[in-house]
N, C-alpha and C positions, 0 to 999 in steps of 0.2 A: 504494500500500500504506500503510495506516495501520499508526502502532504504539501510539499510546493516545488516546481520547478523554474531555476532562476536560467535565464536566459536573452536570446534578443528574438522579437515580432518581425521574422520575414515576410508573413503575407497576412491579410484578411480579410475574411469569406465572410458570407451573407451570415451567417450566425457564427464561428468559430474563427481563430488565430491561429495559426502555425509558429510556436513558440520551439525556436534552434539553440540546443544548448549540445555543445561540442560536437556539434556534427549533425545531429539527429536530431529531426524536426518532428517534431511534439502538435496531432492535430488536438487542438482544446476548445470544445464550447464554452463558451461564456454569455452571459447576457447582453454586452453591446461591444464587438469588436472594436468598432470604432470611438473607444475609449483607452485604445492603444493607442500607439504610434511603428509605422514600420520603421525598423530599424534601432527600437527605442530598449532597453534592457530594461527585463521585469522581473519581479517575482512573485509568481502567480500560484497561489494557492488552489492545490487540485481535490476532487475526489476522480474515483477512478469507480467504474462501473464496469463490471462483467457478467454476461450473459452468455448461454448457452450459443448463439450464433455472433456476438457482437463483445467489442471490448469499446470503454468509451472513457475520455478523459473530461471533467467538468471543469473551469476553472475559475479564479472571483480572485479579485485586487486586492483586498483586505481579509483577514480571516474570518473576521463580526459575516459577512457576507455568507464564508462557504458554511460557518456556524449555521446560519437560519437556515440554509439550503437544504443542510445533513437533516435540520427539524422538518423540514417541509416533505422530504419526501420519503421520512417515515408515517404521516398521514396514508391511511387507508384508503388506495384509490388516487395518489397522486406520483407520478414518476420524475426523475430528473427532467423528462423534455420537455414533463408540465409546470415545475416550479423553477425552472431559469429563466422562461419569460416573466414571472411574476417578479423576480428582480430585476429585470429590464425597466421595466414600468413603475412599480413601488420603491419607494426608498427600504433600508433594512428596518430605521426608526417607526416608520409609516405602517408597515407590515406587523411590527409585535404590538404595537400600539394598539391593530383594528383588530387584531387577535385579544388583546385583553383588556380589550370597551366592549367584546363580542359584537363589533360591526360588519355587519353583513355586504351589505352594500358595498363597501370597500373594496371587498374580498371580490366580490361577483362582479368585478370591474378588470380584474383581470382574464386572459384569454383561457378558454373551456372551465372557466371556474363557475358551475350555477350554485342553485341554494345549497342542495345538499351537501357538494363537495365543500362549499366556505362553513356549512355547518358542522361536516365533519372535522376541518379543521380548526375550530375553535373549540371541539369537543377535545381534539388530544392534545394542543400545543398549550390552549389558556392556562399561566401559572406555570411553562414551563419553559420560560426563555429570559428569564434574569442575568442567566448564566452568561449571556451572549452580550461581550464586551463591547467598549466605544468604536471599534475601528482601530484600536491605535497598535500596531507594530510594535514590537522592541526598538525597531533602529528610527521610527519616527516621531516618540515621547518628547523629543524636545522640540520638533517643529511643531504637533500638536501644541505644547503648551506657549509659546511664542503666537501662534495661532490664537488659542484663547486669551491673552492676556491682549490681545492686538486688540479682538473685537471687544471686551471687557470696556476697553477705555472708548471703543468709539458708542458705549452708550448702551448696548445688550448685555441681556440677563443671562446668568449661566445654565437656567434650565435651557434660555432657545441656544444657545451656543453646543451645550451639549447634543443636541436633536440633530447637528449639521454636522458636526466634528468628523462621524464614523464616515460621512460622505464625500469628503473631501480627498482629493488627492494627495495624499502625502508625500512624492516623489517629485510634486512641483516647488519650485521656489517660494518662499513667504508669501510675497509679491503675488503672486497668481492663485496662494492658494486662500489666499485674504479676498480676493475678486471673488473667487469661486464660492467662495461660503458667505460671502455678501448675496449673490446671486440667490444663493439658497435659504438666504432668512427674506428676504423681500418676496419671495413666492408666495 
């Protein structure tokens, strides 16, 4: 079992990356390719799925990410192909949130999700995703907290700054990664 593969983004596909580390290129689903960059060094935390006719590699930016995914497709009735678009579309904070308001609506906003299946997953997930941290890396604790101290003084509260944090790109510069989580408190 793999749990991340560091490497560089040669190509990407309509749904997946081709992530090259020493040689050998790595096909990886992901939720939105094009939150890579070709040619850009990542390291991309995987699950790895194997089937009787099929092997498959999943992969997510942050670990808080592949955490919910590993939750989501222990739901009864839900598989990796059905809970990566649901992190395309919801944020990670978004998703345990409408899980433990028991918001339905939310949940049936993402693709093949109707009543039943969002009700079954509020049956098994609600109260059990605590566990499931900010976003933040080992090696990016201190741009995170640069990050929070930045938006802290320009006037935000640490609950909406926490809500953004795990979203945020942490391999970008201050600089960009201050835009980006501005962007995402004014939403």
């Amino acid at each position: 079992m793999y749990d991340y593969i560091k490497g560089i983004v040669t190509e990407l596909k309509n749904n997946a990356i081709v992530l090259d580390n020493q040689g050998i290129g790595y096909l990886i689903y992901v939720s939105n390719p094009y939150a890579f960059e070709v040619g850009g060094e990542y390291k991309v935390f995987v699950y790895q799925q194997v089937k009787e006719d099929e092997e498959a590699l999943f992969g997510f930016k942050i670990r808080e990410e592949k955490e919910l995914f590993l939750k989501l497709i222990s739901v009864k009735g839900l598989g990796p192909r059905m809970a990566l678009p649901i992190l395309a579309v919801g944020s990670t904070q978004g998703i345990m949130d409408a899980i433990e308001r028991e918001n339905i609506l939310y949940l049936k906003k993402f693709p093949k999700i109707g009543e039943k299946l969002a009700r079954q997953i509020i049956l098994d997930l609600k109260g059990k995703l605590e566990f499931i941290g900010t976003g933040i890396s080992d090696d990016n604790v201190e741009n995170q907290e640069e990050l929070r101290e930045a938006l802290l003084a320009l006037g935000y509260k640490d609950k909406e700054i926490k809500k953004v944090l795990g979203q945020v790109n942490g391999e970008l510069s201050i600089e960009e990664q201050i835009k980006e989580a501005l962007k995402l408190l004014l939403r």
